[in-house]
VOGU-3710 file (C-alpha; in Angstrom, 3 decimals, decimal comma):
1> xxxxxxxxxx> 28,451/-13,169/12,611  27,074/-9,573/13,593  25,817/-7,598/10,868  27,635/-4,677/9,745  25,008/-2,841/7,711  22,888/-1,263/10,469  23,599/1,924/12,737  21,823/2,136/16,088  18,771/4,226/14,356  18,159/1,243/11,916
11> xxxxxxxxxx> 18,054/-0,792/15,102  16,294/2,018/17,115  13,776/1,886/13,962  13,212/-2,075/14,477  12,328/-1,771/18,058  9,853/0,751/16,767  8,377/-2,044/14,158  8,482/-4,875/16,674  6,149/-2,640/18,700  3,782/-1,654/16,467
21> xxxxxxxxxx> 3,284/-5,443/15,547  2,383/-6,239/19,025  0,157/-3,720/19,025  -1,759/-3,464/15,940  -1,482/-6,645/14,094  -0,599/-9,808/16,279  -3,687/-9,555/18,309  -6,228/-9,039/14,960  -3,823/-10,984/12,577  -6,095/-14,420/13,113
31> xxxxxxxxxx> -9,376/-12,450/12,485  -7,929/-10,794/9,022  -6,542/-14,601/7,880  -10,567/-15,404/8,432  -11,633/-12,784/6,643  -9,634/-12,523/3,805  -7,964/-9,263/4,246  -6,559/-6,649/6,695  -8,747/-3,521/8,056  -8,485/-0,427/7,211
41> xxxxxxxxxx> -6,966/0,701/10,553  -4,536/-1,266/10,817  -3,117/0,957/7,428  -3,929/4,004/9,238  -2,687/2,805/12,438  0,982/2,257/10,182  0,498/5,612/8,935  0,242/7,305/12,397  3,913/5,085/13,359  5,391/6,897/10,195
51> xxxxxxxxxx> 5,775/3,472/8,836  4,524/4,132/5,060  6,293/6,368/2,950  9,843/5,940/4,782  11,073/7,473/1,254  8,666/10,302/0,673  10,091/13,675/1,144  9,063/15,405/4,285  7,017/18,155/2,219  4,738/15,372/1,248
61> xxxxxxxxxx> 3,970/13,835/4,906  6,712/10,983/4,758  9,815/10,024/6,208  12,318/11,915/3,594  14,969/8,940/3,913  15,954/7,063/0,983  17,717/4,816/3,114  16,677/1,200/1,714  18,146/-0,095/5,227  15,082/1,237/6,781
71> xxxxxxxxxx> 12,904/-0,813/4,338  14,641/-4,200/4,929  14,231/-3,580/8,395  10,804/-3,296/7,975  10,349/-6,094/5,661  12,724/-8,533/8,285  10,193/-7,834/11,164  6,834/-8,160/9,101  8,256/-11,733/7,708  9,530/-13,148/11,352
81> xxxxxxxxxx> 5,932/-11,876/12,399  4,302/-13,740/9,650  2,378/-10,527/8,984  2,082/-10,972/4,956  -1,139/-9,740/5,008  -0,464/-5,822/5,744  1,567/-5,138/2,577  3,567/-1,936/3,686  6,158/-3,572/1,251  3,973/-3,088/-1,882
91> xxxxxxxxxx> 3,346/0,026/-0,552  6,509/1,134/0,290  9,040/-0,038/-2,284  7,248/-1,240/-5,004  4,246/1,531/-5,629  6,443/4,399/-3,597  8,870/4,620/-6,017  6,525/4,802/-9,029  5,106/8,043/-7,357  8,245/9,280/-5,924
101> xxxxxxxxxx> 9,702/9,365/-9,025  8,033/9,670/-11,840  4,753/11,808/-10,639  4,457/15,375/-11,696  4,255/17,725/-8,715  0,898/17,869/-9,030  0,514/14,115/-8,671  2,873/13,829/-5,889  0,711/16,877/-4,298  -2,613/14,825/-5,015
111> xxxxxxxxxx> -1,597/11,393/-3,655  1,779/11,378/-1,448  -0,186/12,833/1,968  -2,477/10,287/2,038  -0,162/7,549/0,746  1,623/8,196/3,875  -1,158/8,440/6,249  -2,520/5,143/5,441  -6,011/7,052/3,866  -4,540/5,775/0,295
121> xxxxxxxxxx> -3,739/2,810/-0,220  -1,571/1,433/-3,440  -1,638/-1,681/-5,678  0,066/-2,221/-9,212  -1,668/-4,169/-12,330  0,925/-5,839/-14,394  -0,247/-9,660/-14,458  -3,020/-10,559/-16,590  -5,052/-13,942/-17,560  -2,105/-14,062/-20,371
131> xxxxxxxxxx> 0,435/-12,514/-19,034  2,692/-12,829/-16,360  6,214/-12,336/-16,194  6,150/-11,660/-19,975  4,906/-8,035/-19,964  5,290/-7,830/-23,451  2,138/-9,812/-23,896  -0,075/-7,296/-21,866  -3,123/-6,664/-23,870  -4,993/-4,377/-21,534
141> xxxxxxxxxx> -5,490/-1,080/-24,028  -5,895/2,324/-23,251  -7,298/4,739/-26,306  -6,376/8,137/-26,633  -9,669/10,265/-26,601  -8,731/13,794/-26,335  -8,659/14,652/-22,711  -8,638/11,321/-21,232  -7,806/7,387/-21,688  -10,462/4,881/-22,774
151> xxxxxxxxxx> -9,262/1,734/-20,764  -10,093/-1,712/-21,552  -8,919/-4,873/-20,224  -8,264/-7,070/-17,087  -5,586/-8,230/-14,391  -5,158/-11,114/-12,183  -2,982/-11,790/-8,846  -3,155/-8,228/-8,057  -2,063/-7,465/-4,283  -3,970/-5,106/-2,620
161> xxxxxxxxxx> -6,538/-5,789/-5,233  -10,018/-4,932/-2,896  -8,073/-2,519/-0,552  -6,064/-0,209/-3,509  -7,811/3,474/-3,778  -4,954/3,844/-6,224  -3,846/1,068/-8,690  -0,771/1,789/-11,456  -2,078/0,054/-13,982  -0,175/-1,021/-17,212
171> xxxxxxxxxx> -1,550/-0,431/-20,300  -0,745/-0,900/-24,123  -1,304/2,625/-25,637  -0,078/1,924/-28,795  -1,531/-0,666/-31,269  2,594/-1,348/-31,786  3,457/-5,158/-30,198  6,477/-6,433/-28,366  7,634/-3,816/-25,077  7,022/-0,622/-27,108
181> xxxxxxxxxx> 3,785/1,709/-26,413  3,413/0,418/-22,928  2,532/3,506/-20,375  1,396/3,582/-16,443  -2,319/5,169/-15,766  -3,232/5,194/-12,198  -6,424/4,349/-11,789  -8,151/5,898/-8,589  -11,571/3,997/-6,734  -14,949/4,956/-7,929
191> xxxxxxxxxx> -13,930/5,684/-11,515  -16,750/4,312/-13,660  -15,960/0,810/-15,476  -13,506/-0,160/-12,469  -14,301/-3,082/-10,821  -12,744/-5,539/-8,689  -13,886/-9,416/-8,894  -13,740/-11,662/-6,351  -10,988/-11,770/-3,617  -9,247/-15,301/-4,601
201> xxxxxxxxxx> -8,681/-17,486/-2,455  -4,874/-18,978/-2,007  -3,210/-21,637/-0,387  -1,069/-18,994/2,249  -1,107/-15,608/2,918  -4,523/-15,431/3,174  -5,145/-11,924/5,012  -3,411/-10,257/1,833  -6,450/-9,616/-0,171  -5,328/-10,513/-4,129
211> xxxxxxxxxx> -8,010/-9,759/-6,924  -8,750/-9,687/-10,130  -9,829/-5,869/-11,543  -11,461/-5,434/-14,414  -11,841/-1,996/-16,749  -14,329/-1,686/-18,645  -14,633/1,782/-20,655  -12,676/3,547/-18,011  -12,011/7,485/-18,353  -8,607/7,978/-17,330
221> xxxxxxxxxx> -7,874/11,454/-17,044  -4,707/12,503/-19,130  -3,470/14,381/-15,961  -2,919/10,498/-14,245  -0,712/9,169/-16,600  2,571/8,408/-14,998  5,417/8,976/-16,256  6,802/9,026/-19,848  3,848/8,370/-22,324  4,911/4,480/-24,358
231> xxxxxxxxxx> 7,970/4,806/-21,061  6,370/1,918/-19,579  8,244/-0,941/-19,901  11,468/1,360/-18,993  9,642/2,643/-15,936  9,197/-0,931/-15,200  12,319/-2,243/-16,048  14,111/0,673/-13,719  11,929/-0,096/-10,844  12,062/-3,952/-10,779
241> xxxxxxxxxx> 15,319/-4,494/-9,201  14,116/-2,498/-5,442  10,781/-4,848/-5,885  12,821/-8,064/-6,285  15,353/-6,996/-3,069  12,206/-6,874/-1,042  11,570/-9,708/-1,958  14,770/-11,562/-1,174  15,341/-9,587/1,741  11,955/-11,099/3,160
251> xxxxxxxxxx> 13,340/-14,761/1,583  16,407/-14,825/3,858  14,628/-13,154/7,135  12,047/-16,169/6,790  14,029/-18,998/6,257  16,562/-17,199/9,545  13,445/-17,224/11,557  12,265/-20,891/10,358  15,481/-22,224/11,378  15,620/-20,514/14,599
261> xxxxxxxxxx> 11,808/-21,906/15,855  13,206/-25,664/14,473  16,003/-25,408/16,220  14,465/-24,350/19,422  12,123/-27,571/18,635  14,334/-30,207/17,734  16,221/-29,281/21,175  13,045/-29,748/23,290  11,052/-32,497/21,132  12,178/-36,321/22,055
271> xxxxxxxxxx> 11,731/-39,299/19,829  13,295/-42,796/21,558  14,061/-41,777/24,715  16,033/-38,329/23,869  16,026/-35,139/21,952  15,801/-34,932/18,526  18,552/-32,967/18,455  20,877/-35,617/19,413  20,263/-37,452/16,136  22,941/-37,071/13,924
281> xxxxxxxxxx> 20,503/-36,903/11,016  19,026/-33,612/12,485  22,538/-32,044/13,736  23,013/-32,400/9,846  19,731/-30,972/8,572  20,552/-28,038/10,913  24,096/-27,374/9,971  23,123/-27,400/6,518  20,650/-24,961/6,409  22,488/-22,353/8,851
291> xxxxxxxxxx> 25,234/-22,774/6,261  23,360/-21,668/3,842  21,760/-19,362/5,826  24,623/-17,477/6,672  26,490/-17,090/3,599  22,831/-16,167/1,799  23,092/-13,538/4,819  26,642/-12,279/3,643  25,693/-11,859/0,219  22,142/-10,470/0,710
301> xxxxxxxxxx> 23,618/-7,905/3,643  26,266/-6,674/0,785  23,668/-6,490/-1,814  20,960/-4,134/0,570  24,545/-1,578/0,955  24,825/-1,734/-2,623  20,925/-1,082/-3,263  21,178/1,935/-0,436  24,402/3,280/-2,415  22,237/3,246/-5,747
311> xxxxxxxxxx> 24,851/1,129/-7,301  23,260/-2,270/-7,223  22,176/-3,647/-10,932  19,296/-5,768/-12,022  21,539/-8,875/-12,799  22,557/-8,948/-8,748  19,085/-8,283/-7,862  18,267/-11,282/-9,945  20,443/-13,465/-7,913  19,559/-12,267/-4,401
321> xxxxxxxxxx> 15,988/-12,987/-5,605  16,980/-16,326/-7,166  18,657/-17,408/-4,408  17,004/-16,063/-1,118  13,743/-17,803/-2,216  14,461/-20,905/-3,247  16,631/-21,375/0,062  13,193/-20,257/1,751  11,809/-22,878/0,078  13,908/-25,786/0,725
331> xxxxxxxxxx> 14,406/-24,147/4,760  10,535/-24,519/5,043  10,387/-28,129/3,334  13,075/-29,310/5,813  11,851/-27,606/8,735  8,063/-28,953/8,218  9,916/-32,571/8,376  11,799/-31,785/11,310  8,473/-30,815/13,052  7,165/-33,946/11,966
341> xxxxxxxxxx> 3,112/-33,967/11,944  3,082/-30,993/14,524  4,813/-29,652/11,195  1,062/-29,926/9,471  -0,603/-28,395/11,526  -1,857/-24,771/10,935  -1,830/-23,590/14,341  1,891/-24,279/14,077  4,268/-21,431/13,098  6,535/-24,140/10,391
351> xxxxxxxxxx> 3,243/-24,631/8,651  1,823/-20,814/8,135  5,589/-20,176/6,739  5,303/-23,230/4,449  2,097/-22,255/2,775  2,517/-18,226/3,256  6,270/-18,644/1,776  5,611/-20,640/-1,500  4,655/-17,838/-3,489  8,213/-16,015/-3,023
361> xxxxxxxxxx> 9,986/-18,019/-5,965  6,725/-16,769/-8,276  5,782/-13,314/-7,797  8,417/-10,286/-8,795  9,843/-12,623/-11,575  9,756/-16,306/-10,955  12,945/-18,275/-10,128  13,226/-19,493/-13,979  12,727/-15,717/-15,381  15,761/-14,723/-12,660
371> xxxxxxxxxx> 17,977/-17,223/-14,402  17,581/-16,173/-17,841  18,374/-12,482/-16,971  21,462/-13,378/-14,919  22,143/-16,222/-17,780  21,956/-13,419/-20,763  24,453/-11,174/-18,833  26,921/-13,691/-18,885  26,361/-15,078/-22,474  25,401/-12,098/-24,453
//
């Protein structure tokens, strides 16, 4: 079925994305998975394509469309690319927003140019050694001294982690437990007491650097708090849903690509004489996943309008997260088989998508946390 969502600039937009992929990442992208993270140009180099800050107003150096099309766009052609390692998404949808809409102007004036150029780069500090999709049992502390924050504490799992010149950083400011007395400090390189530990090392998406930070006796000025002082967990709460679309949206746009190279495979791959493809076992496998495919398509496609009309809620969210990523799951498991041992190998694209892809029913909420929100809805 053609898609209905996009307008010839959406699509004018993607050709604009393929390109820049060609260009700047697929010929480095082998070099970064070595290394353990992506250069510095290649951020700049997105900056110069106007592809970071697609919703930052104009007067700030970014694209001045709120247009959440733009950013699925985005996130379909850096997933069928396998290109996990730049994360313009963070940047974009999950940090942007934070800044867009909660920073004084003074804030926005202070980081939005170079969050657009690529000069800044973002990360956010939610997960800790204790704490992960529970963020009521964050114990990181900040202490009100006057004109700044003392901040103590640590995170794990943090994207961007060795990159970030800017982290948001969630903090208990409050002795009070449970969600109250959370706030957001942004935490900017070279403040004294930040440090980053090692880059870990992960079974996929290895050229997206993920550390753990540490702060130890960290003067946070009072001028980088973000937001609503003990707003935290509502700040965090309001911006969840947009993190968990990107999510899906990327869930569904991998497991469309992962069917497409299979099926191209399966077609030209023989096994007793004849084509794979001319088992009936496989012509099942197929059918079954582009079924599923297609109506997680229909459903995801309706839910990226909704999100672009601002009338989306965190309970569909849930499900288009839910859903998307465990199909991107089960897509890769099946698809791996189909390859057979080819399917094991790393230079193969089924494999990189297995290992890069596993982490998409974790992060943003894992599959079980999705469930209870969309399972308290119903029964509350």
């Amino acid at each position: 079925m053609k898609r209905q969502i996009f307008t010839a600039d959406h699509e004018a937009f993607r050709g604009t994305v393929r390109a820049f992929l060609a260009k700047e990442v697929a010929p480095h992208y082998e070099q970064w998975e070595r290394d353990g993270i992506v250069s510095r140009e290649a951020w700049r180099a997105a900056g110069r394509q106007g592809l970071l800050g697609l919703a930052v107003p104009e007067e700030y150096g970014g694209g001045g469309s709120a247009d959440f099309r733009y950013s699925a766009v985005l996130t379909e052609e850096f997933t069928r690319a396998g290109a996990a390692g730049l994360a313009v998404g963070l940047h974009n949808d999950i940090v942007g927003p934070y800044l867009t809409g909660l920073a004084t102007e003074e804030q926005k004036r202070r980081w939005l140019p170079g969050f657009c150029t690529g000069e800044i780069i973002t990360a956010v500090a939610m997960t800790e050694p204790g704490a992960g999709s529970d963020l009521q049992g964050i114990r990181t502390s900040a202490e009100d001294r006057g004109d700044h924050w003392l901040l103590n504490g640590s995170k794990t799992f943090i994207s961007n982690g060795i990159l970030a010149d800017l982290v948001v950083v969630v903090a208990r400011t409050t002795p009070e437990g449970g969600a109250k007395g959370l706030s957001l400090l942004v935490v900017e390189r070279g403040m004294a007491g930040f440090e980053r530990g090692r880059n870990l090392d992960k079974i996929g998406q290895k050229a997206q650097d993920t550390a753990e930070l540490f702060f130890h006796d960290v003067r946070v000025p009072k001028e980088n708090l973000l937001g609503e002082l003990h707003g935290g967990f509502v700040h965090l709460m309001t911006n969840l849903a947009q993190e968990r679309m990107n999510i899906a949206v990327a869930g569904i746009a991998a497991a469309e690509h992962l069917l497409e190279i299979t099926t191209a495979y399966v077609k030209e791959r023989e096994a007793f004489g004849r084509p794979l493809a001319k088992l009936q076992h496989v012509r099942f496998e197929i059918a079954e996943m582009a079924t599923k495919c297609a109506v997680t398509r229909a459903f995801l496609d309706r839910c990226i309008a909704e999100h672009t009309a601002g009338t989306l809620d965190a309970v569909h969210a849930s499900m288009a997260k839910w859903w998307a990523t465990e199909l991107q799951k089960r897509v890769a498991d099946r698809c791996l088989q189909l390859h057979g041992g080819y399917g094991y190998m790393s230079e193969y694209p089924v494999a990189k998508a297995y290992t890069d892809g596993r982490i998409q029913t974790i992060y943003g909420g894992t599959t079980e946390i999705m469930k209870e929100i969309i399972g308290r809805s119903l029964l509350s």
